[in-house]
N, C-alpha and C positions, 0 to 999 in steps of 0.2 A: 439435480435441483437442490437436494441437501445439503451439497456441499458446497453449492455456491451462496446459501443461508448463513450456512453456517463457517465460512471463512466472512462475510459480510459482518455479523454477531460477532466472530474473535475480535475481528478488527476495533472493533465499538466498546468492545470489553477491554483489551488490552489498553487500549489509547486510555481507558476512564483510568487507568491506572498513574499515568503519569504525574510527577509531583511538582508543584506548583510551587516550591521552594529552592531546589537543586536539580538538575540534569541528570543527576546519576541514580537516585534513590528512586525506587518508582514503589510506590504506597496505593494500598487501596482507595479509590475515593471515587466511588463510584457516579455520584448522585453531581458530581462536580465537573467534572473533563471528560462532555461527551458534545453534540454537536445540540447545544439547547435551541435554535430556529433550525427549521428544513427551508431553507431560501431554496425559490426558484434555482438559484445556480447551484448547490446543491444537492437540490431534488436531481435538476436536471444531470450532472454530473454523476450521481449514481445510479441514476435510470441510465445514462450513456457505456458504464463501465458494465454491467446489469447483460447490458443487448451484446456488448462485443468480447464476454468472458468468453464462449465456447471457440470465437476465432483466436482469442488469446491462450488459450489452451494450448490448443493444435500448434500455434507455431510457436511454442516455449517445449510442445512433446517432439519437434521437427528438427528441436535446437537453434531456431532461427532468432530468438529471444529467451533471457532468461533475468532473472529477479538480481537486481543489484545491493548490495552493504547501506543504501541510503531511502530504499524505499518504492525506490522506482523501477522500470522496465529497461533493460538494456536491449540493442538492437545486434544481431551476431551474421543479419544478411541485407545487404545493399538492395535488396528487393523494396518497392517504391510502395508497395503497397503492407510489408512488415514495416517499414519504418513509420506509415501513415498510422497505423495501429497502435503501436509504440509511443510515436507523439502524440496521437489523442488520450491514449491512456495514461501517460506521466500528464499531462495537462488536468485530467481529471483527477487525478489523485492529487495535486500540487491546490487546486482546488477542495478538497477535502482538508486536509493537512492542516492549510493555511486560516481555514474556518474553525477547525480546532479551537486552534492557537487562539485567534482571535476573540473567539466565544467566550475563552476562559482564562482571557487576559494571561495567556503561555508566547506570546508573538516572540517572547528571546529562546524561547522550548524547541522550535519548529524542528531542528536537527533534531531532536529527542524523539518526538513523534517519529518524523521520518523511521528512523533507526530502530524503536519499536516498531513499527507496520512492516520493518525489513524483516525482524527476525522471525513476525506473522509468517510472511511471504514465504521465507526459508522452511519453517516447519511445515507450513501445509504445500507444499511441493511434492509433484507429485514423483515418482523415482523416476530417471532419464531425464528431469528437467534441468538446467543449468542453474544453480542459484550462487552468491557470490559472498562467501565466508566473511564476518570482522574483517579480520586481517586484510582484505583485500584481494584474496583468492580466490578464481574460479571453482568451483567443483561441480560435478554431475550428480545428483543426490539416487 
C-alpha cells in the first residue's frame, strides 16, 4: 500500500516540476503544474489505475508488460486479457496527462509530462520488470 502512495505522490511531485516556458528545463513550481480540479473523469481514472495496480504488477513481474520511454505501458504477450489491462491503463494515464496539460495551459508540453511520468515509471520499477531506456532500449531493471 505504501508504495502504491507513494509512486502516486512522485507522480504529482514530479509532473509539478515541469516548466511552462521550455520542454527541457524542468524548475521547481510546485503550487503551479499539478492537476487544480479532481473531475469526475479524473477521480474516476485514478480510482481505475488505483484498483488494477496489483494485476499490473504481476504481469509487468511475468514480463508480459513493461513501462515504455513515453509513459505508457507496453504490451510483450498477445494474451486478450494483458492487452485489455494495458489498454485500460495507457487510456487512464493519457487521461491524467492530458488534464495536466490542460489545467495548466502546458497542452504543447504533453510529450514532456509523458517523459517525465516515464522516467517516474523507470525508477520505481521494481528489479525483473521490463522498462524501456531514453534511447529507445529495452532493459530488465
Amino acid at each position: 500500500m505504501f508504495r502504491k502512495v507513494s509512486i502516486f505522490l512522485m507522480f504529482f511531485f514530479i509532473i509539478s516540476m515541469v516548466s511552462m516556458t521550455s520542454l527541457a528545463p524542468i524548475v521547481w513550481a510546485a503550487e503551479k503544474y499539478t492537476i487544480k480540479e479532481m473531475t469526475p473523469e479524473v477521480m474516476s481514472a485514478l480510482e481505475d489505475r488505483r484498483s488494477r495496480y496489483d494485476e499490473l504488477q504481476r504481469i509487468k513481474q511475468q514480463g508480459k508488460a513493461g513501462e515504455n520511454n513515453r509513459g505508457y505501458v507496453d504490451a510483450f504477450s498477445d494474451e486478450a486479457d494483458v492487452k485489455r489491462l494495458v489498454d485500460l491503463e495507457n487510456k487512464d494515464r493519457k487521461i491524467i496527462y492530458q488534464t495536466i496539460a490542460r489545467q495548466n495551459n502546458l497542452e504543447s508540453a504533453i510529450a514532456t509530462i509523458e517523459k517525465v511520468f516515464a522516467q517516474t515509471q523507470r525508477d520505481n520499477a521494481e528489479p525483473g520488470e521490463k522498462i524501456q531506456l531514453e534511447d529507445g532500449q529495452w532493459s530488465t531493471k
